[in-house]
N, C-alpha and C positions, 0 to 999 in steps of 0.2 A: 504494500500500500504506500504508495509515492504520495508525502504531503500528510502521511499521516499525523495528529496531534495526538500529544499524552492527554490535553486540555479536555474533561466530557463535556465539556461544553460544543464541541465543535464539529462539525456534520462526519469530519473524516473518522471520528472517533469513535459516534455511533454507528456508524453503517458499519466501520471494523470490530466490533464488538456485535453487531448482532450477525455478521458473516460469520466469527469466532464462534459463537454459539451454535451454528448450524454445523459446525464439524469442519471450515476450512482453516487452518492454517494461515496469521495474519502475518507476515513480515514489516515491521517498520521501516520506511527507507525517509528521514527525516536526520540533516544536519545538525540541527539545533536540541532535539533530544535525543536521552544514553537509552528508553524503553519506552514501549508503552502497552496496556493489554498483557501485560509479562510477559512479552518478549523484547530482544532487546535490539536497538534501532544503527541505521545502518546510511553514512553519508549520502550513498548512492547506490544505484541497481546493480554496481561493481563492483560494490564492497561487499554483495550478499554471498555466503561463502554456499548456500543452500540454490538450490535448483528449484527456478522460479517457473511457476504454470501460468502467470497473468500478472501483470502489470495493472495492478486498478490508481488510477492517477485524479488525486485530489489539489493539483497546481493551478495558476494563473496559465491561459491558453499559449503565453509567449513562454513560458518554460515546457513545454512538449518536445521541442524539437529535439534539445538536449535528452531528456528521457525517451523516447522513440531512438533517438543513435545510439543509446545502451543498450535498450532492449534489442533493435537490431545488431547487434555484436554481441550479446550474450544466447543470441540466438532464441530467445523470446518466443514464441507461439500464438501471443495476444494481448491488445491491450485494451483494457478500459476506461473513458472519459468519462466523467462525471457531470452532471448537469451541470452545463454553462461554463463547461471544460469543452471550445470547439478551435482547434486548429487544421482546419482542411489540407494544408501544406505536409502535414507532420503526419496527420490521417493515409494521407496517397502514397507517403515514402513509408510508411507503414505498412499499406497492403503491397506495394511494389516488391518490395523484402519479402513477400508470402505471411504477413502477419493476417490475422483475424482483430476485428477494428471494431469496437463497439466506443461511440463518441455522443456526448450531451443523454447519457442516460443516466441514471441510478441503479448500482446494481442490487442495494437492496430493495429497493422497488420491483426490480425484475426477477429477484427471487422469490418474493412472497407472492408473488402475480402467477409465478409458476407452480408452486409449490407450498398451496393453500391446501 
């Protein structure tokens, strides 16, 4: 989770905590905090020593481009924008790589929508 906060105040936090609860596996990839959700947090997508399934990205839309060039170099599989997370540039070099591109959604939205 790119952008994640320790802060429960803050949307990245809870959508990471109720993903947690459903059985996925939260990674922190935030500079400015050492954990959050009891795991512990990580500068960037390339500092993650763990093999990562999805890139869920809680950033300002001009920082994608940066996380889209890690994910494509760690060889990634997919990523997730979050409402009002839209960078269409970052989105195309994304699928061009052969990623899977979910952008301006909520993905806990989209899991309780499925899996009611």
């Amino acid at each position: 989770m790119v952008g994640l906060s320790d802060s429960p105040l803050r949307p990245s936090h809870g959508v990471s905590a109720y993903m947690q609860s459903q059985g996925y596996r939260i990674i922190p990839v935030n500079p400015h905090i050492s954990e959050s959700l009891g795991e512990d947090a990580h500068p960037s997508l390339l500092d993650v020593p763990d093999k990562i399934d999805l890139v869920d990205v809680f950033r300002r839309p001009e920082f994608v481009d940066e996380i889209v060039d890690q994910a494509i170099q760690l060889k990634i599989s997919a990523i997730w924008l979050q409402e009002g997370v839209i960078n269409e540039r970052a989105a195309e070099k994304a699928r061009k790589a052969g990623m899977f591109v979910v952008m301006d959604r909520c993905v806990l939205k989209e899991h309780r929508a499925r899996f009611r």
